[in-house]
N, C-alpha and C positions, 0 to 999 in steps of 0.2 A: 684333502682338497689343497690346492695349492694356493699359494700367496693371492695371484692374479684370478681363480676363479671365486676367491675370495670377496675380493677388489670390486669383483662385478657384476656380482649378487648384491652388494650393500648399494651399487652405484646403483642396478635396479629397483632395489627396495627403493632407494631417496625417490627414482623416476615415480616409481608407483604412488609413495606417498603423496610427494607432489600434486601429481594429478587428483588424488583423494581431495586434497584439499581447495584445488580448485576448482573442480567440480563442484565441490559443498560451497564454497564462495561463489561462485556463480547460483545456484539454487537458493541459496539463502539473499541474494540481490533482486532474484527472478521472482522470490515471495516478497519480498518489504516491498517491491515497486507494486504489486497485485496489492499487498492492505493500504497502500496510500493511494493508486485511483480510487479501491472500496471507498476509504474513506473522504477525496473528494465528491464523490459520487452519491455518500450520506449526504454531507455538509451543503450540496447543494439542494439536493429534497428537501433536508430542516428549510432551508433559505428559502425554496419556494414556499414553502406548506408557512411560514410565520409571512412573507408578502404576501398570501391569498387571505389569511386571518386578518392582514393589519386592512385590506383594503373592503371585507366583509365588515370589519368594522367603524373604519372609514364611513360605509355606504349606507351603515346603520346608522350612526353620529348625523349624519348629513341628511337624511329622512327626517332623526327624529327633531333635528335643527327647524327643519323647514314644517314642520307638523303646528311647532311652537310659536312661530312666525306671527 
């Protein structure tokens, strides 16, 4: 092979690997942004699901207030 067909096999190797990698850096951005909505997406359930307990018990505290009265 010569010098120059040399030259431009390795120049396409680089291209190729390149793109390897950015393609996996692109997919691996494409998954961490998907587990961080997931995990907004938990974080506000917990949030709602302990506001509908605080205010069930709120509503219980305040019955059994006025029971007492």
């Amino acid at each position: 092979m010569s010098n120059q067909t040399n030259n431009d096999n390795q120049e396409n190797n680089q291209s190729v690997s390149e793109s390897v990698k950015e393609t996996a850096g692109s997919a691996f951005h494409t998954v961490h942004s998907a587990l961080e909505t997931t995990e907004n997406v938990a974080m506000n359930a917990v949030d709602a699901t302990a506001n509908a307990v605080n205010n069930i018990m709120d509503n219980t505290n305040n019955k059994a207030n006025r029971k007492n009265d």
